[in-house]
mmJSON file of the N, C-alpha and C atoms, coordinates in Angstrom:
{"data_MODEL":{"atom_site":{
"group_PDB":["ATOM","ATOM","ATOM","ATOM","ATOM","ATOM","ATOM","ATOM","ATOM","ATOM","ATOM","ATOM","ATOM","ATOM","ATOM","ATOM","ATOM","ATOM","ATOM","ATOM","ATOM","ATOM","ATOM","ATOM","ATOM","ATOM","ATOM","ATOM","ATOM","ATOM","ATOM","ATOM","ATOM","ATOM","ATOM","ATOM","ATOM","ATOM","ATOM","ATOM","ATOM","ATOM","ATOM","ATOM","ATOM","ATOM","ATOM","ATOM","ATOM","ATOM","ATOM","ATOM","ATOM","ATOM","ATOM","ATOM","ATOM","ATOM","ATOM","ATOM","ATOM","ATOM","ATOM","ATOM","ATOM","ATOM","ATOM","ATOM","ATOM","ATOM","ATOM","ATOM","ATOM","ATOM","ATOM","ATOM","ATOM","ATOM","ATOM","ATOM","ATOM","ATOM","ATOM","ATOM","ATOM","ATOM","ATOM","ATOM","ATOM","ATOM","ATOM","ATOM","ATOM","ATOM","ATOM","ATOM","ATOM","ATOM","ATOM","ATOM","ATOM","ATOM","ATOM","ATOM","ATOM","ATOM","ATOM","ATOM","ATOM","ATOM","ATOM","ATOM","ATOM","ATOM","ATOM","ATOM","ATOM","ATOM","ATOM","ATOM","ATOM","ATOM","ATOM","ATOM","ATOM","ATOM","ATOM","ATOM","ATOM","ATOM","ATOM","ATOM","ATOM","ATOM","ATOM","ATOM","ATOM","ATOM","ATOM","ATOM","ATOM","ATOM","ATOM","ATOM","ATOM","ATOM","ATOM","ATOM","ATOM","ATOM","ATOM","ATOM","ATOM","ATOM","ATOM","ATOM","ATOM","ATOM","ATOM","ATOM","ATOM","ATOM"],
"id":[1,2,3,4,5,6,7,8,9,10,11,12,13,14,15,16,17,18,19,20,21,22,23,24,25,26,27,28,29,30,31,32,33,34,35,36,37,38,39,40,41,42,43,44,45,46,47,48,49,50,51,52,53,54,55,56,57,58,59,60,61,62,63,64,65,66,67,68,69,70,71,72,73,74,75,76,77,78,79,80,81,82,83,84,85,86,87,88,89,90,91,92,93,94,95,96,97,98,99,100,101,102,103,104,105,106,107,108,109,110,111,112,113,114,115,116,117,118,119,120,121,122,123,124,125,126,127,128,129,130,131,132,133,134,135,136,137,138,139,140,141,142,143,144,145,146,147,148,149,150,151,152,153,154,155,156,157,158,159,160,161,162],
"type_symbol":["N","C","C","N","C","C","N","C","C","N","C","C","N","C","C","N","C","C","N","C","C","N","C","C","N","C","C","N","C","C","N","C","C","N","C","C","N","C","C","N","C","C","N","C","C","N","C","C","N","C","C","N","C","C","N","C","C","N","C","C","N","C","C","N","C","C","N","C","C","N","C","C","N","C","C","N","C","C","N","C","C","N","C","C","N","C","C","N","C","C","N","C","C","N","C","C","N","C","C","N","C","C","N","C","C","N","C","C","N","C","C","N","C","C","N","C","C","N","C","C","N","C","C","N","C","C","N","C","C","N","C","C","N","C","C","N","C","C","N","C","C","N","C","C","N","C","C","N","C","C","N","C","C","N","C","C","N","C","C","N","C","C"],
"label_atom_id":["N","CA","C","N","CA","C","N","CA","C","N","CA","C","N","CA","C","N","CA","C","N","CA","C","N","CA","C","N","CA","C","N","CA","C","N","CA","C","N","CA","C","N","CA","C","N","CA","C","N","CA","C","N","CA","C","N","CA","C","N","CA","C","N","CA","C","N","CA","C","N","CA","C","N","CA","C","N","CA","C","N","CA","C","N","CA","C","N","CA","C","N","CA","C","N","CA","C","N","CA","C","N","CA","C","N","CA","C","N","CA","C","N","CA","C","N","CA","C","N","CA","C","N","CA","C","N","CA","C","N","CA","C","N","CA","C","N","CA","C","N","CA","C","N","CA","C","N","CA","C","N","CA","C","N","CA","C","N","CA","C","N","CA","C","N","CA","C","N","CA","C","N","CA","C","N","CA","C","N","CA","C","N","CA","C","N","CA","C"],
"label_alt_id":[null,null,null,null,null,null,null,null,null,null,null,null,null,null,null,null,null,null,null,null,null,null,null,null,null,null,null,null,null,null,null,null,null,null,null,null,null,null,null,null,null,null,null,null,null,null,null,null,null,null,null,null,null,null,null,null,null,null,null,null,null,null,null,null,null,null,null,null,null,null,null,null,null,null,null,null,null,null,null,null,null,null,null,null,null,null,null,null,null,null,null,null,null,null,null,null,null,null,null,null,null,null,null,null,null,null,null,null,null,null,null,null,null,null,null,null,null,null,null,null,null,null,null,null,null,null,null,null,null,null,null,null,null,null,null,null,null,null,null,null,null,null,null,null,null,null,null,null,null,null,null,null,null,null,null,null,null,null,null,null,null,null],
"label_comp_id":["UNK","UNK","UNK","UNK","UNK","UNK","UNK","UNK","UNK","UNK","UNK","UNK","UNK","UNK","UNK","UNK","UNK","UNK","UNK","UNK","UNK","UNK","UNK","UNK","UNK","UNK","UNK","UNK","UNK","UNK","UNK","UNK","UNK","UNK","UNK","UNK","UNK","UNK","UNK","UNK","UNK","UNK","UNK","UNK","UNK","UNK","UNK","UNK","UNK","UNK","UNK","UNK","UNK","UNK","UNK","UNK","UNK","UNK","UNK","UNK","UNK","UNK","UNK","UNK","UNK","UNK","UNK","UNK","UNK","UNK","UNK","UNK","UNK","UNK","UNK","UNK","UNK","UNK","UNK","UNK","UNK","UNK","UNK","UNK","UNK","UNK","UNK","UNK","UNK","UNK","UNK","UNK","UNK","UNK","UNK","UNK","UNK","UNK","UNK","UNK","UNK","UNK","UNK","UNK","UNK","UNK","UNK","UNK","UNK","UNK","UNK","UNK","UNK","UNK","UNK","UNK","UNK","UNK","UNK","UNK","UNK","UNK","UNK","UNK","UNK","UNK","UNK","UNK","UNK","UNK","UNK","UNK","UNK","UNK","UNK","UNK","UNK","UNK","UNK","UNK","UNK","UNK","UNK","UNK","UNK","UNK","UNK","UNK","UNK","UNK","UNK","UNK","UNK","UNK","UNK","UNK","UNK","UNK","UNK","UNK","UNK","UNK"],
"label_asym_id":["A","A","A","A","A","A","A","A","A","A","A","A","A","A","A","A","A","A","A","A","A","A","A","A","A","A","A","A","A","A","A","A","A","A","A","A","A","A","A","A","A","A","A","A","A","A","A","A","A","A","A","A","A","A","A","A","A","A","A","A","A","A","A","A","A","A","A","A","A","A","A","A","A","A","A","A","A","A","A","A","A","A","A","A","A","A","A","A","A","A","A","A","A","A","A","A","A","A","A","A","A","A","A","A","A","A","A","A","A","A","A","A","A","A","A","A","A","A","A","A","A","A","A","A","A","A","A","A","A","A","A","A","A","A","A","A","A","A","A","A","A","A","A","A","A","A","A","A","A","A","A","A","A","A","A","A","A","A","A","A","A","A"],
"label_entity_id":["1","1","1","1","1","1","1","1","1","1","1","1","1","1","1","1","1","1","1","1","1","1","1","1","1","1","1","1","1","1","1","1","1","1","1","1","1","1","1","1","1","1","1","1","1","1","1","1","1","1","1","1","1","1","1","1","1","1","1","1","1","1","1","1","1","1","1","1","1","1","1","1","1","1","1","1","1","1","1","1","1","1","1","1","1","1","1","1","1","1","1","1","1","1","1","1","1","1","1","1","1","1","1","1","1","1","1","1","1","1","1","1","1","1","1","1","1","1","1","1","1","1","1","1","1","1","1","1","1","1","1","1","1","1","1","1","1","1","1","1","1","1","1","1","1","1","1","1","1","1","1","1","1","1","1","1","1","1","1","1","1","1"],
"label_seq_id":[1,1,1,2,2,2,3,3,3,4,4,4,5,5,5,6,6,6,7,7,7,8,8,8,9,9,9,10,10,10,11,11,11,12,12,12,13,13,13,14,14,14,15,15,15,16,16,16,17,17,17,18,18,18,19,19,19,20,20,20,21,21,21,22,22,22,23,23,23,24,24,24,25,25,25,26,26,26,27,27,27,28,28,28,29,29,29,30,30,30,31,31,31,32,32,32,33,33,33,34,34,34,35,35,35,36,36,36,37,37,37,38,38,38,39,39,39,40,40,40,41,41,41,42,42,42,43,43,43,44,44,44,45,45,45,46,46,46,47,47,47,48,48,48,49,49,49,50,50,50,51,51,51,52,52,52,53,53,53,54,54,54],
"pdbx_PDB_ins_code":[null,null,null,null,null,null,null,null,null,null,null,null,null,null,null,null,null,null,null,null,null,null,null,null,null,null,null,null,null,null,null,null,null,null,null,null,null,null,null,null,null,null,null,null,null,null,null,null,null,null,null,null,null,null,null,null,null,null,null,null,null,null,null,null,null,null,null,null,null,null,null,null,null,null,null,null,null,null,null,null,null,null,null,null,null,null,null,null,null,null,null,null,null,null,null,null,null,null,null,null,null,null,null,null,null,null,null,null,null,null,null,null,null,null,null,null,null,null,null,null,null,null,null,null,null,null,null,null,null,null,null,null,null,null,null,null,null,null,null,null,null,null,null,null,null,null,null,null,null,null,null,null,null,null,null,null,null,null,null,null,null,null],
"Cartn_x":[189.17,189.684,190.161,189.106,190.026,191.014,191.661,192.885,192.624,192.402,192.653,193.717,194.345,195.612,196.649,197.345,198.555,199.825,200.064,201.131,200.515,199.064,198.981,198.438,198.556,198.386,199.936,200.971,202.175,202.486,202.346,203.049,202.533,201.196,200.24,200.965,200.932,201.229,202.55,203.155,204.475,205.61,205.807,206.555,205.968,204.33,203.409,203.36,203.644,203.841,202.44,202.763,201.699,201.208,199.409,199.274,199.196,199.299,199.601,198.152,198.388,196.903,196.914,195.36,194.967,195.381,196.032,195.766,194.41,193.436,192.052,191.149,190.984,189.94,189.106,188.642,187.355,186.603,185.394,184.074,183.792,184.234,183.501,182.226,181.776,179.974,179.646,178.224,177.268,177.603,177.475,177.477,178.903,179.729,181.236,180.317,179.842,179.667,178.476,178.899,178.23,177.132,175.71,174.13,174.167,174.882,174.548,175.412,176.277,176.614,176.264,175.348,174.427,173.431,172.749,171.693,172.033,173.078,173.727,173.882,174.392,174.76,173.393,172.042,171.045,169.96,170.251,169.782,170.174,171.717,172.272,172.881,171.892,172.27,171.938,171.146,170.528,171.327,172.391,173.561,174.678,174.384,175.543,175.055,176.446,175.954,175.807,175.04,174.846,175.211,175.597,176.574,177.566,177.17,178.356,178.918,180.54,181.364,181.174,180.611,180.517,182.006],
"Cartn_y":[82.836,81.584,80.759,79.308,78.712,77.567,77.15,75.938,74.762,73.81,72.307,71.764,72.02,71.696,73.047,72.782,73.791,73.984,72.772,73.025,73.816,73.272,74.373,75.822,75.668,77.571,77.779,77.118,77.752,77.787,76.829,77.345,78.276,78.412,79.888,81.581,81.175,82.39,82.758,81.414,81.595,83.043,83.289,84.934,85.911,85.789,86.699,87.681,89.418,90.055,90.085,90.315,90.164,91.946,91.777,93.218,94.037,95.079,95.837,96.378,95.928,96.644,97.872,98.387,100.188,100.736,102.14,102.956,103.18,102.867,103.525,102.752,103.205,102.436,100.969,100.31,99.451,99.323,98.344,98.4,96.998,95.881,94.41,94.369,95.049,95.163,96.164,95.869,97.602,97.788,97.852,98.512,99.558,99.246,99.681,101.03,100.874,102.56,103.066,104.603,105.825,105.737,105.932,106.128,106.721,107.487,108.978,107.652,107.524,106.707,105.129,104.715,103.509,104.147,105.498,105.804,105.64,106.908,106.88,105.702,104.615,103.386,102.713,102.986,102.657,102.849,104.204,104.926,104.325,104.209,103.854,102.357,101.459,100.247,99.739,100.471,99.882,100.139,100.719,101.172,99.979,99.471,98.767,96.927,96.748,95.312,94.028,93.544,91.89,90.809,91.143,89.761,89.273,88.169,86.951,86.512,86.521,85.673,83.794,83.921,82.001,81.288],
"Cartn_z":[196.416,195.906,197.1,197.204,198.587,198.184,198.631,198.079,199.308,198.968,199.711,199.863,198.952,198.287,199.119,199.668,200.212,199.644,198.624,197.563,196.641,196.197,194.846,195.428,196.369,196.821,196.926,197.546,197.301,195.367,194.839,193.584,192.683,193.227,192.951,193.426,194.531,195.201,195.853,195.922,196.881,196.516,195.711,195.2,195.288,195.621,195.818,196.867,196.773,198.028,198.516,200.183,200.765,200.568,200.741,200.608,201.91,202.108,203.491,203.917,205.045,205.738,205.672,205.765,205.178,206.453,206.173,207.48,207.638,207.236,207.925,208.617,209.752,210.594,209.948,210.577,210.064,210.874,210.887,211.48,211.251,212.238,211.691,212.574,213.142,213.237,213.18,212.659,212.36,213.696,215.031,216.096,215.903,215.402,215.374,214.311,213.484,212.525,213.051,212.718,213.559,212.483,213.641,213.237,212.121,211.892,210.451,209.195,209.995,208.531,208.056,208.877,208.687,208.093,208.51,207.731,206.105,206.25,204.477,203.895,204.526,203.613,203.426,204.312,204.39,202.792,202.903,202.018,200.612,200.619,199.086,198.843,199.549,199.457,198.227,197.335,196.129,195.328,195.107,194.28,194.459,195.682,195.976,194.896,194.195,193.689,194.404,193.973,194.286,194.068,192.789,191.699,192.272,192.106,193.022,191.958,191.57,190.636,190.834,189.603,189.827,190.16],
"occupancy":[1.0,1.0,1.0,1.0,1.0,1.0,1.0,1.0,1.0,1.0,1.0,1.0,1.0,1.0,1.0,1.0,1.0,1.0,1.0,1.0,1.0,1.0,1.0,1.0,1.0,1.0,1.0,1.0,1.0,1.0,1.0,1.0,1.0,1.0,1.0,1.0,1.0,1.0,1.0,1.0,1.0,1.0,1.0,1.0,1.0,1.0,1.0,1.0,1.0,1.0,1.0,1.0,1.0,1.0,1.0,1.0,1.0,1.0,1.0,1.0,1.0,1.0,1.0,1.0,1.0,1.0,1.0,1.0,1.0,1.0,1.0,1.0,1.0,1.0,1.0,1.0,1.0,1.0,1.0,1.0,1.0,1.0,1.0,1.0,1.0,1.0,1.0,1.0,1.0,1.0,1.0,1.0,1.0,1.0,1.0,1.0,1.0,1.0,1.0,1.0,1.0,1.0,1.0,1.0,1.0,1.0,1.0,1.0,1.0,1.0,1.0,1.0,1.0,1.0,1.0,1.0,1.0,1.0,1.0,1.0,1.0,1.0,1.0,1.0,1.0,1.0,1.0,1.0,1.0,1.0,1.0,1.0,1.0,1.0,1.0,1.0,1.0,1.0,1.0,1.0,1.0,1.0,1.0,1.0,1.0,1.0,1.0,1.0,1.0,1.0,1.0,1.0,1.0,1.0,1.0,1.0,1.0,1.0,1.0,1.0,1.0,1.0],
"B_iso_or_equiv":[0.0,0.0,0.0,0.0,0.0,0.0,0.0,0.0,0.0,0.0,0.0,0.0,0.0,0.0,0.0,0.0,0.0,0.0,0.0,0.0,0.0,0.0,0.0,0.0,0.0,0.0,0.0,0.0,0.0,0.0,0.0,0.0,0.0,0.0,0.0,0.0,0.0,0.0,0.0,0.0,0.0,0.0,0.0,0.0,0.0,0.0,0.0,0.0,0.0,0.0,0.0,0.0,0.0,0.0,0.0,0.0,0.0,0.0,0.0,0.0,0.0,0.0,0.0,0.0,0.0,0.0,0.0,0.0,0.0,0.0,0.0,0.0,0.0,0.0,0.0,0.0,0.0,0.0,0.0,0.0,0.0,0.0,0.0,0.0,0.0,0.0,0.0,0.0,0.0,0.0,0.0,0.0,0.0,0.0,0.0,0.0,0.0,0.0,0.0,0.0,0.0,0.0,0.0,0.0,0.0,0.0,0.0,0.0,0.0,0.0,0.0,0.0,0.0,0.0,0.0,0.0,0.0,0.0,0.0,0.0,0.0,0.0,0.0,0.0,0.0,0.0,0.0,0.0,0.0,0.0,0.0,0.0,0.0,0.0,0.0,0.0,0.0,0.0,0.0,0.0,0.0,0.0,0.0,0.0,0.0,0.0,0.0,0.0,0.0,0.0,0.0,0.0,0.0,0.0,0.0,0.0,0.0,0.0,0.0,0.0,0.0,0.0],
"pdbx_formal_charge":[null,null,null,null,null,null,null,null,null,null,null,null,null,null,null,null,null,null,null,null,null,null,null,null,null,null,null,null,null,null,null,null,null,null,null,null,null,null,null,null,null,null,null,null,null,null,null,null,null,null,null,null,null,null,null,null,null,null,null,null,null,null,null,null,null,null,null,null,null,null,null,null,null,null,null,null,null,null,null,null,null,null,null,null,null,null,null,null,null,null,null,null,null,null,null,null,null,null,null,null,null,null,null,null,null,null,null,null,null,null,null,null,null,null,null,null,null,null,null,null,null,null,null,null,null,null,null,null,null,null,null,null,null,null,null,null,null,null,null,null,null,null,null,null,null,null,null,null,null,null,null,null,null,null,null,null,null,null,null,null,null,null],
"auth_seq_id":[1,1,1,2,2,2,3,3,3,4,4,4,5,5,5,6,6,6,7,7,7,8,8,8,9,9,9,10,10,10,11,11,11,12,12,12,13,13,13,14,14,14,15,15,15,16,16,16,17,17,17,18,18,18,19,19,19,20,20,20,21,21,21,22,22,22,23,23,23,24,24,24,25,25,25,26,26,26,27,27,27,28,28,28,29,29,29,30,30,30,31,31,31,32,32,32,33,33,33,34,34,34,35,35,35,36,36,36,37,37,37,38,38,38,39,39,39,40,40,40,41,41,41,42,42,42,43,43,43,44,44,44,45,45,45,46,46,46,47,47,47,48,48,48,49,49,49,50,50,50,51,51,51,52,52,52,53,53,53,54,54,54],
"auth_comp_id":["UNK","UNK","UNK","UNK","UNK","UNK","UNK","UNK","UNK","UNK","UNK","UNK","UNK","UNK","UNK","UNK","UNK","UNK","UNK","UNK","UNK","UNK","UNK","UNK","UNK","UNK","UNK","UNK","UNK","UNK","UNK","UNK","UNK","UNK","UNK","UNK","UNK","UNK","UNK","UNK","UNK","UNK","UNK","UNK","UNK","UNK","UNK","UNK","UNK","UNK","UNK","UNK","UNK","UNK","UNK","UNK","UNK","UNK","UNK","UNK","UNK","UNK","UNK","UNK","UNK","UNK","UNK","UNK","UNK","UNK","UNK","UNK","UNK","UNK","UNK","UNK","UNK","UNK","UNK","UNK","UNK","UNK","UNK","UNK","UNK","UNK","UNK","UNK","UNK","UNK","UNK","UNK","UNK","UNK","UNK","UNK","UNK","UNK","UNK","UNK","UNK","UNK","UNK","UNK","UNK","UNK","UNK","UNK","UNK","UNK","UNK","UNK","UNK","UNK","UNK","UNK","UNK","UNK","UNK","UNK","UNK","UNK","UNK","UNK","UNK","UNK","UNK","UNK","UNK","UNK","UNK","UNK","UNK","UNK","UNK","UNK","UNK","UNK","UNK","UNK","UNK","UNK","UNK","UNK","UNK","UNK","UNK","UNK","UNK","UNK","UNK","UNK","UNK","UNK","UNK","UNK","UNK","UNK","UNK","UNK","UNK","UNK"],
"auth_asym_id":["A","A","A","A","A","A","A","A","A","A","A","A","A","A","A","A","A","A","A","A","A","A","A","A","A","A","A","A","A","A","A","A","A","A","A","A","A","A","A","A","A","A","A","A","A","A","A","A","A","A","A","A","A","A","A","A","A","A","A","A","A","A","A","A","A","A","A","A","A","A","A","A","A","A","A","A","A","A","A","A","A","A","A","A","A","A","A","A","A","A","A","A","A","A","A","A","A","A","A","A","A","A","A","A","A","A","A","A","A","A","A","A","A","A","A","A","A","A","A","A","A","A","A","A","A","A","A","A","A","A","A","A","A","A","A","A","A","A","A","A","A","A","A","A","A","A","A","A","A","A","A","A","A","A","A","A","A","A","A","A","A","A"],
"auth_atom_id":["N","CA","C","N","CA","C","N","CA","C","N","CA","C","N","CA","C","N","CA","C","N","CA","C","N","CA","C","N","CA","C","N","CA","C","N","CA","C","N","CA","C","N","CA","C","N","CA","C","N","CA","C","N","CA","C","N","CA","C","N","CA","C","N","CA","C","N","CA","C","N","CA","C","N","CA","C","N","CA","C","N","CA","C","N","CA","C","N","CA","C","N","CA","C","N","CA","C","N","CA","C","N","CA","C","N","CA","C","N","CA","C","N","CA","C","N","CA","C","N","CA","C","N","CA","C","N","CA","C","N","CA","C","N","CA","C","N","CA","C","N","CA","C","N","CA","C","N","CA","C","N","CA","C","N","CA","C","N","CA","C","N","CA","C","N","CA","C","N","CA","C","N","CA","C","N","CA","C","N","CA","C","N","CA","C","N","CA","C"],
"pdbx_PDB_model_num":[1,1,1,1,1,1,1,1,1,1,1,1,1,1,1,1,1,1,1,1,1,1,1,1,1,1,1,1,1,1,1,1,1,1,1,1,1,1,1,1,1,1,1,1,1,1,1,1,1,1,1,1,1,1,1,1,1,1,1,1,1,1,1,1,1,1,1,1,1,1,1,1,1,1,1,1,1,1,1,1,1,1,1,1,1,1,1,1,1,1,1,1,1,1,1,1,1,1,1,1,1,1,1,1,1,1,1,1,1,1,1,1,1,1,1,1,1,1,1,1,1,1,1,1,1,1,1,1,1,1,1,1,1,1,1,1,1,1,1,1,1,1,1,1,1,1,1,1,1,1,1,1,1,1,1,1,1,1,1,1,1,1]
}}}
């Protein structure tokens, strides 16, 4: 959800806790994940969905 508006994202969200980052690693490029587990995600990408919320 993006806001243009910076008041109506505060009266949206302003009491809203922020959520806490994961303890677990991440990967913002394929180079960052290990070969074996690009294969796997390779393999089961067809499981993974496509549907974009309008």
């Amino acid at each position: 959800m993006a806001f243009d508006n910076w008041q109506e994202h505060e009266a949206h969200f302003d009491d809203a806790e922020s959520i806490p980052e994961m303890d677990y690693p991440r990967a913002k490029s394929a180079r960052q994940v290990p070969s074996h587990v690009r294969r796997i995600l390779d393999q089961q990408r067809h499981t993974f969905t496509t549907d974009v919320a309008a």
